[in-house]
C-alpha positions as CSV (number, residue, x, y, z in Angstrom):
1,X,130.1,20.8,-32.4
2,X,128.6,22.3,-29.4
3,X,127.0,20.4,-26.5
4,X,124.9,22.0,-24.1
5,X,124.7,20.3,-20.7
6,X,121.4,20.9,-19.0
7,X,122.1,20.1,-15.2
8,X,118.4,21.6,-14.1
9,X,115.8,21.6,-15.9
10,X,113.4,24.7,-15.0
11,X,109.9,22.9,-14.6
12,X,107.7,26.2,-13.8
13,X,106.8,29.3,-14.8
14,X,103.4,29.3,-13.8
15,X,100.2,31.6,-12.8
16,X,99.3,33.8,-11.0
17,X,95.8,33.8,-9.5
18,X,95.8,37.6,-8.2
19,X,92.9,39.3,-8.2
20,X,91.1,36.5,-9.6
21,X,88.6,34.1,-8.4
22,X,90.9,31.4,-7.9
23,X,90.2,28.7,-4.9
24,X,93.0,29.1,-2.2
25,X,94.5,27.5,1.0
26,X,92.6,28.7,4.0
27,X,92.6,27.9,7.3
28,X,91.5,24.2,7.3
29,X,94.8,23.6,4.6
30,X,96.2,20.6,5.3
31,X,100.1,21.2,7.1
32,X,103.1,19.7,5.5
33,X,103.1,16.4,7.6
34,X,100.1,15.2,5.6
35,X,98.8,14.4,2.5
36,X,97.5,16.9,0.4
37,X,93.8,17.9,1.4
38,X,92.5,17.5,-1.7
39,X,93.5,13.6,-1.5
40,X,92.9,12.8,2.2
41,X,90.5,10.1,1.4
42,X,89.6,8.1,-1.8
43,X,86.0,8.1,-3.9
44,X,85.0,6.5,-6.6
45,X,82.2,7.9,-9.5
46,X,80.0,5.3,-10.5
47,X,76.9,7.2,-11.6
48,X,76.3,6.4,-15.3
49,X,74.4,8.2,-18.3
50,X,72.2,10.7,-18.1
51,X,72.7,11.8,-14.2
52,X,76.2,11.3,-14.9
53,X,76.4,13.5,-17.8
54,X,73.8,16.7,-16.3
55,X,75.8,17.4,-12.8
56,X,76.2,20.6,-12.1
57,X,79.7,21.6,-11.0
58,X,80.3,23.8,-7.9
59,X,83.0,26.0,-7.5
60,X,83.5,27.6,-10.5
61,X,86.2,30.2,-11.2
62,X,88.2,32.0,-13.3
63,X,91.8,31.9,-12.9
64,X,93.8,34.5,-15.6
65,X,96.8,33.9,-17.5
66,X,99.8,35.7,-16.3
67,X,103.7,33.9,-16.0
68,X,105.0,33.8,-12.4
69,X,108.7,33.7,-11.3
70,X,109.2,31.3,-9.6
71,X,110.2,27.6,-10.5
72,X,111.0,24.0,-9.4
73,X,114.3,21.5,-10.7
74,X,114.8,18.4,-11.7
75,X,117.3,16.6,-10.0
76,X,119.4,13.4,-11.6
77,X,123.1,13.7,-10.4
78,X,124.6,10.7,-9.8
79,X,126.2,10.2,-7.0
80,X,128.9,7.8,-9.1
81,X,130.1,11.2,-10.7
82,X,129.6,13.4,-7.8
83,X,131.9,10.6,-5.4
84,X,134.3,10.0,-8.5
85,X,135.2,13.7,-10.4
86,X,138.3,15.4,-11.3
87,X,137.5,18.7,-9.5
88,X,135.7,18.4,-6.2
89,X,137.0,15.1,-5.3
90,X,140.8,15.9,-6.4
91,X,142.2,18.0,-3.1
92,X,144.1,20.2,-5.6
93,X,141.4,21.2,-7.5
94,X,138.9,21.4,-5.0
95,X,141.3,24.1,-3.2
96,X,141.9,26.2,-6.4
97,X,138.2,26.2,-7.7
98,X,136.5,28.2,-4.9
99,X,139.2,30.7,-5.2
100,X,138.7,31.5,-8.8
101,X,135.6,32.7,-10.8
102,X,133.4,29.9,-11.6
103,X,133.9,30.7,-15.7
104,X,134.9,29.6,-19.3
105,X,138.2,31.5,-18.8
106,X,138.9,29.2,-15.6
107,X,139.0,26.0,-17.4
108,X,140.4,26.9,-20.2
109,X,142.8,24.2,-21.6
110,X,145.2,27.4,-21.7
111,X,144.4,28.6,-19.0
112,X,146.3,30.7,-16.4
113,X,145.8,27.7,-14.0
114,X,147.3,24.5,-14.6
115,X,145.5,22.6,-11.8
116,X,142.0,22.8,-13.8
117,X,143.8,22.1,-17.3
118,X,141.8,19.0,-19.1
119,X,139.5,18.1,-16.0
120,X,136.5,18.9,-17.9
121,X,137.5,16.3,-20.9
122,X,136.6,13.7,-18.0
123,X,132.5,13.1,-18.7
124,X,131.7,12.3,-15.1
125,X,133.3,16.1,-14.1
126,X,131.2,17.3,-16.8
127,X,128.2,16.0,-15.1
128,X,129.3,17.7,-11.9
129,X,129.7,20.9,-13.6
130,X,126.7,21.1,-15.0
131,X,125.0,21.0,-11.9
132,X,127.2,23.1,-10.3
133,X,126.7,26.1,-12.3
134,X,123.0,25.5,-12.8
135,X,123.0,25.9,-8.4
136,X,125.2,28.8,-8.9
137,X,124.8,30.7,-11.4
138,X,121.9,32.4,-12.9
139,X,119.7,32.0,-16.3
140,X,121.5,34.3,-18.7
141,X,125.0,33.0,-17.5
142,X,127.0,29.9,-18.4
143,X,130.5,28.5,-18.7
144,X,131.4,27.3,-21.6
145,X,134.6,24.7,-22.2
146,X,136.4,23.8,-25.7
147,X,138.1,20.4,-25.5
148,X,140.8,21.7,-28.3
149,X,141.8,17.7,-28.7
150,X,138.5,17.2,-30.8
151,X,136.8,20.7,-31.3
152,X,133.9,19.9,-29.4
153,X,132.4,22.9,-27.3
154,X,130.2,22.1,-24.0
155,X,127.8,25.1,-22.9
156,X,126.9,25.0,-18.9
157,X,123.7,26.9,-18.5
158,X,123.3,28.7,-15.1
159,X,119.2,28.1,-13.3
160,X,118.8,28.6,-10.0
161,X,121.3,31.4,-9.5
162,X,122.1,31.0,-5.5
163,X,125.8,32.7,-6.0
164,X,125.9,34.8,-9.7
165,X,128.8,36.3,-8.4
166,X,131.0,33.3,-8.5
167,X,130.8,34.2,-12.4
168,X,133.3,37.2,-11.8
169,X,135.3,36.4,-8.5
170,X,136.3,33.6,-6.0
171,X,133.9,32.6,-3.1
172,X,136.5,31.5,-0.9
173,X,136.4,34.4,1.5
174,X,134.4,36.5,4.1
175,X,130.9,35.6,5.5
176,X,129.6,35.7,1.8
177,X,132.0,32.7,0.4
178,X,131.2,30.7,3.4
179,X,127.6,31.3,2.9
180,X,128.1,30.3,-0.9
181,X,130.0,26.9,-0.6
182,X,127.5,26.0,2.1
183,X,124.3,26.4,0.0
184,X,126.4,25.4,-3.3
185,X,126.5,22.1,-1.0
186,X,123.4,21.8,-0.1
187,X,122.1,22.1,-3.3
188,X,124.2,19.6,-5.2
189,X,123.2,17.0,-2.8
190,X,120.1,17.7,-2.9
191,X,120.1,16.8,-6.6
192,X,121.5,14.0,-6.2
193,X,119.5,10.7,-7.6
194,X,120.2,7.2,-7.4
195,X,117.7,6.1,-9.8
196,X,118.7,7.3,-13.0
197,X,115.6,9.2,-13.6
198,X,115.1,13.0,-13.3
199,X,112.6,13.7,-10.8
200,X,111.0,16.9,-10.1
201,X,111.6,18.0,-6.8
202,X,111.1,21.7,-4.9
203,X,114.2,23.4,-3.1
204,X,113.2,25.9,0.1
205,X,115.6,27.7,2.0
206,X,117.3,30.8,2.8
207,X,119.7,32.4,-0.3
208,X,120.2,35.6,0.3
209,X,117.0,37.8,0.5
210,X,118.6,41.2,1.0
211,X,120.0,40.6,-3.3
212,X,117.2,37.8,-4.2
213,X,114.3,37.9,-2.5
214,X,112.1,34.8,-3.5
215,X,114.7,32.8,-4.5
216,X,114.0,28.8,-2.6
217,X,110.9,29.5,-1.5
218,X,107.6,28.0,-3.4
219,X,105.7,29.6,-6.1
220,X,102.1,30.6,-6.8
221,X,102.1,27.5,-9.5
222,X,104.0,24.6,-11.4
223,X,104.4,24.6,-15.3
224,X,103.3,20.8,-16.8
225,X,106.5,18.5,-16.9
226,X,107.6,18.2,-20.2
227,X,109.7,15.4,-20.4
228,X,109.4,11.9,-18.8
229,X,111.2,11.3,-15.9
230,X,113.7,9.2,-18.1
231,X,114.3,12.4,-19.3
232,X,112.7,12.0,-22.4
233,X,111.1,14.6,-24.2
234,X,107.3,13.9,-24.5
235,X,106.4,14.5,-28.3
236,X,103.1,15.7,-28.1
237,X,104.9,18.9,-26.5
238,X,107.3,18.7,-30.3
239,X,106.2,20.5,-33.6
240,X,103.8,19.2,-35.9
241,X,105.5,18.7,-39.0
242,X,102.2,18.3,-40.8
243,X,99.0,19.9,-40.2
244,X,97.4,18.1,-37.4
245,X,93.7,18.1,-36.6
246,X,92.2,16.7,-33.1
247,X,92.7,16.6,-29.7
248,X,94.4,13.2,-30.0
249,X,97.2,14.5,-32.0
250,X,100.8,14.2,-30.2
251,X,102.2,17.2,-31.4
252,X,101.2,21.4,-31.4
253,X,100.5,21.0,-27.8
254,X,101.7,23.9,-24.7
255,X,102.2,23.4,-21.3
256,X,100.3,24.8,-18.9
257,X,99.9,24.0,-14.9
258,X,99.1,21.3,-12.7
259,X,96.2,21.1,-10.2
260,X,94.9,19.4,-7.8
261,X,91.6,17.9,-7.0
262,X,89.3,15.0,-4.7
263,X,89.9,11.7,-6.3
264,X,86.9,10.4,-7.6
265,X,84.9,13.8,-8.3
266,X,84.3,15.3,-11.2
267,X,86.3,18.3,-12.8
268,X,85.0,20.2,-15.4
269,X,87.7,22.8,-17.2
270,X,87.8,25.1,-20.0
271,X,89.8,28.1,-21.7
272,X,88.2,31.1,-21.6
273,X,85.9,33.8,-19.1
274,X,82.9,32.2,-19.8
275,X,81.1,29.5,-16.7
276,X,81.7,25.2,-17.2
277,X,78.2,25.0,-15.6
278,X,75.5,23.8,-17.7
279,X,77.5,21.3,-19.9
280,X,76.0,18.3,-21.9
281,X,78.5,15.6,-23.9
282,X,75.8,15.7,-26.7
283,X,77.8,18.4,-29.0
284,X,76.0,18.1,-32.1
285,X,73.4,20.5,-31.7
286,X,76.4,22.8,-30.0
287,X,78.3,25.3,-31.8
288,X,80.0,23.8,-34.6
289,X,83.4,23.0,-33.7
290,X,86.2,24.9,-34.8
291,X,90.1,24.9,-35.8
292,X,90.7,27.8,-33.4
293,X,89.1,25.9,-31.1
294,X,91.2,25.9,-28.1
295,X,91.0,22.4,-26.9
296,X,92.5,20.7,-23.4
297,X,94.3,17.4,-22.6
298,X,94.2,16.5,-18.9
299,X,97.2,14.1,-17.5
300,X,97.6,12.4,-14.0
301,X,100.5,13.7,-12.3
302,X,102.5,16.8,-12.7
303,X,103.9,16.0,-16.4
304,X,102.2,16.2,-19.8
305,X,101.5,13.0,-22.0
306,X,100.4,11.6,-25.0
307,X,97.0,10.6,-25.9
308,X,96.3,7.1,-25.1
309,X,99.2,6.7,-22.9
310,X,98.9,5.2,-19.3
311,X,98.9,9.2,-17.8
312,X,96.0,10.2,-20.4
313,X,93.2,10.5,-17.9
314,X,90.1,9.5,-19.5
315,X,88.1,12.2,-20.5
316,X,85.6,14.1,-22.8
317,X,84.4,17.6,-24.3
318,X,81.5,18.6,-23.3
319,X,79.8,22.1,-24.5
320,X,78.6,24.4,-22.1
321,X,75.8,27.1,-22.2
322,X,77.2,30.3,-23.1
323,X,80.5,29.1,-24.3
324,X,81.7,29.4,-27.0
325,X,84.9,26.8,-27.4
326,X,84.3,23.0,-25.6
327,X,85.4,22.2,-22.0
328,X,86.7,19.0,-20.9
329,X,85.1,16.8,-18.2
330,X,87.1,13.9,-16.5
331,X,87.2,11.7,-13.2
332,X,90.0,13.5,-11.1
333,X,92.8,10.8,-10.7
334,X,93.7,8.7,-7.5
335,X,97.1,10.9,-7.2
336,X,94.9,14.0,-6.7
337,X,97.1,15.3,-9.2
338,X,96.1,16.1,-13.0
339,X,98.3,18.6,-15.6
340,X,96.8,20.5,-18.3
341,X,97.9,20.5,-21.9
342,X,96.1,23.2,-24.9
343,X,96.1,23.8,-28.3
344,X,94.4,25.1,-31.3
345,X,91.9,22.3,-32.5
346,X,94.2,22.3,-35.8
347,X,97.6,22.5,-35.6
348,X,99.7,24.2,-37.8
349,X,102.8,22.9,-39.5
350,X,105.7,25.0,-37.8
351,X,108.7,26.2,-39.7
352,X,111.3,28.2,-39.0
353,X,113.0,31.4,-41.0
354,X,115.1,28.3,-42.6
355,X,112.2,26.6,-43.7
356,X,113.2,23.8,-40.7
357,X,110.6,22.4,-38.2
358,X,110.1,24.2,-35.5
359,X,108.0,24.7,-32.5
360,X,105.0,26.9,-32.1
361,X,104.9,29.9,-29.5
362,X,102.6,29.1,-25.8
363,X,98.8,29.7,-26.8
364,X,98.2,32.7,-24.6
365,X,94.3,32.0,-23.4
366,X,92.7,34.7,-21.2
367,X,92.2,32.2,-18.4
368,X,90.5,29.4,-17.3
369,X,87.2,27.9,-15.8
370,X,87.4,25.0,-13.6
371,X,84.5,23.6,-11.5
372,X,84.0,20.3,-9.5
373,X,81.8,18.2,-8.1
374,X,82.4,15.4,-4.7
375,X,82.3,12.1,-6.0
376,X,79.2,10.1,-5.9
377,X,78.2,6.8,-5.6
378,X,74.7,4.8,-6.7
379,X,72.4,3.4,-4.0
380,X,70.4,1.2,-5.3
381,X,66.8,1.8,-5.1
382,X,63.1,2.2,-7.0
383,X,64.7,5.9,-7.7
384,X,68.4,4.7,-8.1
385,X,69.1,8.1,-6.0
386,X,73.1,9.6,-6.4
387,X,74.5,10.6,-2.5
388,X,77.4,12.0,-1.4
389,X,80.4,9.4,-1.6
390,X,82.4,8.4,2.0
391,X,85.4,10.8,0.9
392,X,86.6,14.0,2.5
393,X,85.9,16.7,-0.2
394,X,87.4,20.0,-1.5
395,X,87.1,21.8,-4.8
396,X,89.3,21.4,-7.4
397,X,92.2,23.6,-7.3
398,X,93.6,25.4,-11.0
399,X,96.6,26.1,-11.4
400,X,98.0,24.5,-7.6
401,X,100.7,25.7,-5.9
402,X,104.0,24.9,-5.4
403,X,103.4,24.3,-1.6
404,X,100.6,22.3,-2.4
405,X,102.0,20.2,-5.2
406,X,105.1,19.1,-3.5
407,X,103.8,18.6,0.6
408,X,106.0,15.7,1.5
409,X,109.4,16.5,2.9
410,X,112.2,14.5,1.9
411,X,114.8,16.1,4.4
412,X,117.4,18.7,4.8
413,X,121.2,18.8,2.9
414,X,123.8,20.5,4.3
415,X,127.7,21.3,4.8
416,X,130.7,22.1,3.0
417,X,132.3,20.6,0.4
418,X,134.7,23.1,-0.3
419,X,135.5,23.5,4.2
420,X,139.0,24.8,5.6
421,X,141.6,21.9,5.7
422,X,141.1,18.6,3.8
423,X,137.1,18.5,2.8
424,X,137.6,14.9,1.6
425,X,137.6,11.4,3.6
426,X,141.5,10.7,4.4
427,X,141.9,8.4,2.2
428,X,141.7,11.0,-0.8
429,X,145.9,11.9,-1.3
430,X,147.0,14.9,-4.0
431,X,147.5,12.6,-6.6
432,X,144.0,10.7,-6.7
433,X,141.4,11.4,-9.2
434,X,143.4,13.4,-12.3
435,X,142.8,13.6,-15.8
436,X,144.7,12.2,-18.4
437,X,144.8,13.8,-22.1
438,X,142.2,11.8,-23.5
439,X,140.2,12.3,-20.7
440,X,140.5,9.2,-18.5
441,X,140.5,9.2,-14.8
442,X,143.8,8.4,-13.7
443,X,144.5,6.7,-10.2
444,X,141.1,6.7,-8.7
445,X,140.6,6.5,-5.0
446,X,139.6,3.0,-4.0
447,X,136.1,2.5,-3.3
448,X,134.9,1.0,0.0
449,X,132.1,2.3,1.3
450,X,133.6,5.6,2.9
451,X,131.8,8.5,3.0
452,X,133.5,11.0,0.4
453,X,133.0,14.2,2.0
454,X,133.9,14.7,5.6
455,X,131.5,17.7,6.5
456,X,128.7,17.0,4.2
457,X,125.0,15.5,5.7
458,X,121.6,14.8,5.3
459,X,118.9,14.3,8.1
460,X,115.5,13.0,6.9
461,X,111.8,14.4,7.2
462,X,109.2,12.8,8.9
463,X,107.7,10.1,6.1
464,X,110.9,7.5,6.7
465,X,111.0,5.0,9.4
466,X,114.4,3.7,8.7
467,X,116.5,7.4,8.2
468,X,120.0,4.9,8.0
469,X,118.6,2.8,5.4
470,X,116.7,5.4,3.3
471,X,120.1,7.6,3.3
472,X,122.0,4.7,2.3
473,X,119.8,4.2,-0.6
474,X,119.7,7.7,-1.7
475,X,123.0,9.3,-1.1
476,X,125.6,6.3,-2.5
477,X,126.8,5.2,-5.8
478,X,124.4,2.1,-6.5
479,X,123.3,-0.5,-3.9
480,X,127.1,-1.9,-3.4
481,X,128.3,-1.6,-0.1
482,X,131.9,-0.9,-1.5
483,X,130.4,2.0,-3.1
484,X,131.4,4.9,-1.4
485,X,128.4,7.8,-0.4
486,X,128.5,11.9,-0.4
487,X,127.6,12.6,2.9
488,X,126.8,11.5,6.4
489,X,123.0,10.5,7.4
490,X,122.3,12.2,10.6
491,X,119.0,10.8,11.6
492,X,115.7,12.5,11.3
493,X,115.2,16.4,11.0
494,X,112.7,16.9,13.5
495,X,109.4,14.9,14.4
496,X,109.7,11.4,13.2
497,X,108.7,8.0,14.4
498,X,110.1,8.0,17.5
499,X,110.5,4.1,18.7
500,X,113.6,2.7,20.1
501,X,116.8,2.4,18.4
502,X,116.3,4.9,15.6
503,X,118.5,7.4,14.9
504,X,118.4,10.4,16.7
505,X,115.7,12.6,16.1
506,X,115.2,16.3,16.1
507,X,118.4,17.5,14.0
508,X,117.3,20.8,13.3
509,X,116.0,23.0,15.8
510,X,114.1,24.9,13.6
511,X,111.2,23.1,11.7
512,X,110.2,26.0,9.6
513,X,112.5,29.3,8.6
514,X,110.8,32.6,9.1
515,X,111.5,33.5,5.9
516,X,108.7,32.4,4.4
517,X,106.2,31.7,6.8
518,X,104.5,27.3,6.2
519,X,107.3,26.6,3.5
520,X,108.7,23.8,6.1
521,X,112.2,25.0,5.6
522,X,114.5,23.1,8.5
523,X,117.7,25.8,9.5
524,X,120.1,25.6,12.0
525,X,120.9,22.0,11.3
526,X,123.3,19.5,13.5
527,X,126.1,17.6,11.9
528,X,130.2,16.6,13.0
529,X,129.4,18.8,16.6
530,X,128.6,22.0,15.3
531,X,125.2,23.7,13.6
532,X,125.0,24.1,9.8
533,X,123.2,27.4,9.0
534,X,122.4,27.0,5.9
535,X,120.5,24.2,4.7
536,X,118.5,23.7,1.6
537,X,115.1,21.2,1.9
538,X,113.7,19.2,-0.7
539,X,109.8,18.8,-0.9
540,X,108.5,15.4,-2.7
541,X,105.4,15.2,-5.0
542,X,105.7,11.5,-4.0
543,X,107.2,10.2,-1.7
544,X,108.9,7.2,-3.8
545,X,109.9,9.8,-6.2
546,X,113.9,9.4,-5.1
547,X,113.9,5.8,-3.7
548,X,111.8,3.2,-4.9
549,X,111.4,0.6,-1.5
550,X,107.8,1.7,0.2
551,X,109.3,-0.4,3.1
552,X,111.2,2.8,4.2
553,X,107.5,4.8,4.4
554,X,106.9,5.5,7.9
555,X,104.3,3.2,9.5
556,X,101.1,5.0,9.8
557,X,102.4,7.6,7.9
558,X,101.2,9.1,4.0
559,X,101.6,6.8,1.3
560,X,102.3,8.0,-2.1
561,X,99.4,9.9,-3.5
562,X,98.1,10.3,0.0
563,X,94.7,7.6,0.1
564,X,95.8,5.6,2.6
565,X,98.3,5.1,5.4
566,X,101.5,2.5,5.6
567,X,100.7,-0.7,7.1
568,X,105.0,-1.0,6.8
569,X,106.4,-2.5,9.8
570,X,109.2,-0.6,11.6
571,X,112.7,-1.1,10.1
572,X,114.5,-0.2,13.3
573,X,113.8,-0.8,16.9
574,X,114.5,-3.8,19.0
């Protein structure tokens, strides 16, 4: 039986909107240090009937379908397996890894290197290697590993692809392997999730450009999520395995992108060239709807759902002059967030060559409409008249960026794991943390609270008042004291709530790599006396997406979804 291990999940290949009329950041975009523009204030909608259901929209464009590069990860580590491993916390093994190719051949059971024999029967190393080659290598490489005890095969898919070239040779030498461990570092930490979900996070940094330009830096757009952040596949993304008519089906359904929009106002969106202006709900003396319809779900947040679950945004189709397939009208949520979902109005029973269920190909559309209107509110009077509601508002934005979809900075990862001399906290002797033959972990080093590696830290961005207490939470194996953390909290990466007795501020002297210019990429980052120069920075869609206490929010600062500010009171000072 084969296994593959996923490590990172690829969350986006989105669109593009060149050439199109797609609404963009321009000057007035909000900077990374706030909430996202579209949800700087809240709204609320409460026009009803027939002014509700004859607004005309504003802002209507046409954005194509055409697949981008880039893409986004999911993290889900945990830092129990990445403190407690057979290969990067054993000293042996972490020596003779870095000097060999990162590859099926390497740990072998038979191998030509004894050190590495068995360590991947251990299911916590597993873990670790599965995130390990997804950081290194690329899509289109992998390391396999037989256990020959049982048979059973494990396939390590490759993702982000910072260091393909570990797949043929060593990176322990020159600039280049230095360069490597580092950002191999960086990245595993950054992935790193205490909650035992899979959140979706963005990496920026600096790879290396000259062989992979793009690589860590945001894309034009995000793909829908989906699976659940328990990492559970959503269904209505599975095949039908019956033909299926309706939008509220949960099956036969594609992916498509996430925007962004003013909560409260009204967004109007549809497949297709032709205008979501004039639309009425009253459908019946409309074009007779069809199978090939294409029809739309709309979910709040950045992943897909099912129809009537808590995400399903409520919404309705509405037919619009000169169109021929429906639109889909809907109060934009208060996340300022929603995803997209099509699919044919009917969907097909999918089968395989071998008769077995199987999913349908994407349903290529030749782009979309989406218009919007600033949410209103009713003053009461002989005329009942509709005015402007109190919100700050800006057009709906399909398909979003990545910039724009993931604004909040969670803070810079950096170091070595794999440094000259002994990596790992002292207490860590030759004979800690092997492998028996069934797979056990034999003589594991004691846990008390140590951090594990000893040139390995993390500085936070500017949404935490408490950077000690938020690290704590973040980087260590549960909420035990005892238990022992991956790397060192530094304080705060640059601007941060500066009041007595926090830790020290302005890490990294350099609050956004010229690489790509707004991407809020710290470099040249301080830790154990010296400057780390290559960091990797993680960019939230929420900023209790990797710790759950909204005590550690920075007072005055975004809350999650951006409406509102943090009444929190400061968690250090006198």
């Amino acid at each position: 039986m084969t296994y593959r291990i996923p490590g990172l999940l690829v969350f986006c290949l989105g669109l593009s909107c060149a050439g199109a009329g797609c609404a963009v950041d321009g000057d007035d975009a909000s900077s990374l240090d706030g909430p996202p523009r579209a949800t700087q204030g809240s709204g609320t909608l409460t026009a009803t009937g027939a002014a509700a259901d004859n607004i005309d929209l504003e802002s209507d464009a046409l954005v194509p379908y055409m697949d981008a590069v880039q893409a986004v990860y999911t993290n889900g580590l945990s830092a129990e397996a990445l403190t407690r491993n057979t290969l990067i916390t054993n000293v042996r093994a972490n020596r003779a890894m870095v000097m060999l190719p990162l590859a099926t051949e390497t740990y072998a059971d038979d191998s030509d290197h004894p050190l590495l024999h068995h360590r991947l029967r251990h299911e916590d190393t597993r873990e670790v290697m599965s995130y390990l080659v997804s950081c290194a290598l690329e899509q289109g490489q992998s390391v396999s590993y037989t256990d020959t005890r049982t048979g059973e095969t494990y396939e390590f898919p490759g993702e982000i692809g910072i260091c393909p070239h570990w797949n043929v040779q060593g990176v322990h030498e020159g600039f280049g392997g230095v360069k490597c461990r580092q950002l191999i570092t960086a990245c595993l930490l950054a992935l790193v999730n205490p909650t035992g979900r899979s959140v979706t996070v963005s990496l920026r940094g600096q790879a290396f450009p000259e062989h992979r330009p793009g690589l860590l830096s945001p894309g034009p757009t995000v793909r829908v999520g989906t699976a659940t952040e328990e990492d559970v596949a959503i269904p209505s993304f599975g095949p039908c395995r019956a033909d299926t008519k309706g939008p509220s089906r949960n099956c036969g359904w594609t992916a498509e992108h996430v925007g962004m929009c003013t909560p409260g106002s009204t967004v109007t969106i549809g497949a297709g060239s032709a205008p979501v202006d004039e639309c009425g709900d009253d459908v019946s003396g409309a074009v007779a709807p069809s199978d090939d319809d294409t029809v739309l779900r709309v979910c709040d947040g950045i992943h897909g759902c099912d129809a009537r679950s808590p995400a399903h945004i409520v919404q309705r189709e509405v037919r619009c002059s000169g169109r021929r397939e429906p639109a889909l009208r809907f109060e934009c949520p208060s996340s300022g967030y929603f995803s997209v979902m099509s699919g044919p109005r009917m969907a097909r029973r999918a089968t395989g060559a071998s008769g077995g269920d199987q999913a349908s190909p994407p349903r290529k559309s030749a782009g979309f409409r989406v218009a919007s209107r600033a949410p209103t509110v009713v003053v009461s009077g002989a005329d009942d008249r509709r005015t402007p509601g109190p919100t700050p508002y800006r057009p709906a934005v399909y398909p979003a960026s990545e910039g724009d979809v993931f604004r909040m900075r969670e803070g810079a990862f950096f170091g070595n794991f794999w440094s000259e001399g002994n990596p790992l906290h002292p207490k860590f002797t030759p004979e800690m943390n092997e492998v028996d033959e069934e797979g056990n972990l034999v003589n594991p080093a004691r846990r008390d609270g140590a951090v594990v590696f000893q040139h390995a830290f993390a500085c936070t961005g500017e949404h935490w008042n408490d950077e000690i207490a938020y690290q704590k939470g973040r980087l260590c194996a549960g909420g035990d004291e005892q238990n022992d953390c991956v790397a060192h909290s530094v304080g705060a990466c640059g601007d941060s709530y500066n009041i007595t007795n926090c830790p020290p501020l302005h890490q990294c002297s350099v609050n956004d790599g010229g690489l790509v210019e707004g991407d809020g990429d710290f470099q040249e980052c301080q830790g154990d006396g010296g400057t780390w120069h290559h960091p990797i920075t993680v960019a939230l869609n929420n900023s209790l997406d990797v710790v759950r206490k909204s005590t550690l929010l920075r007072p005055g600062g975004s809350t999650p979804g951006g409406s509102g500010t943090s009444t929190t009171p400061a968690l250090c000072g006198p």
